[in-house]
C-alpha positions, 0 to 999 in steps of 0.5 A: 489462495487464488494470486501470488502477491509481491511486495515490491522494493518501492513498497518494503522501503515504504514499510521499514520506513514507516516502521522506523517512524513509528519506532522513533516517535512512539516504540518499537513494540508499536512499530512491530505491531504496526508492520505486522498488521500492514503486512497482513493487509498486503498479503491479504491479497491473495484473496479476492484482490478485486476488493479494492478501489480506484484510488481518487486521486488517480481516477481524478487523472483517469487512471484507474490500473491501481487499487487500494486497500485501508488500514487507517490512515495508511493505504496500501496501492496495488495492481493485478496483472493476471494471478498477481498481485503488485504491492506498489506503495504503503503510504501515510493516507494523511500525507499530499496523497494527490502529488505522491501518487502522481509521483511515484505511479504516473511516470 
């Protein structure tokens, strides 16, 4: 392990309220398996976080601190500060990704 990662409270909301998304439209079973596997992509991070890309709609406003990671259709956004790894948002990759991102990391 090379970085500490930290899911932050913007982010675990993300994923319950995925999860419970998941649950309601399709099952629970799916819902776990779906959390388990965002999860996993989040705190996959602690090696080589660099990994990752600008998110476009961020670098199309010239920010370009984020990262993100796929596991379709959801992106994982992150930054790296150091030997740390910042979950910001696990969000739906099919949602207005454009006006979501602006909202929740351009303040």
């Amino acid at each position: 392990m090379t970085h500490q990662v930290y899911i932050l409270q913007e982010a675990q909301d993300d994923l319950f309220d995925i999860y419970r998304y998941v649950a309601r439209h399709d099952s629970v079973s799916s819902a776990e398996y779906l959390l388990g596997k965002l999860e996993a992509t989040c705190l996959s991070l602690d090696e080589l976080p660099q990994r990752g890309h600008v998110p476009p709609e961020l670098e199309r406003v010239g920010v370009s601190i984020y990262l993100e990671l796929h596991f379709k259709p959801y992106r994982v956004i992150y930054e790296i500060d150091g030997k740390k790894v910042f979950i910001h948002c696990v969000l739906d990759g099919r949602r207005d990704m454009q006006s979501l991102l602006e909202r929740r990391l351009i303040r």
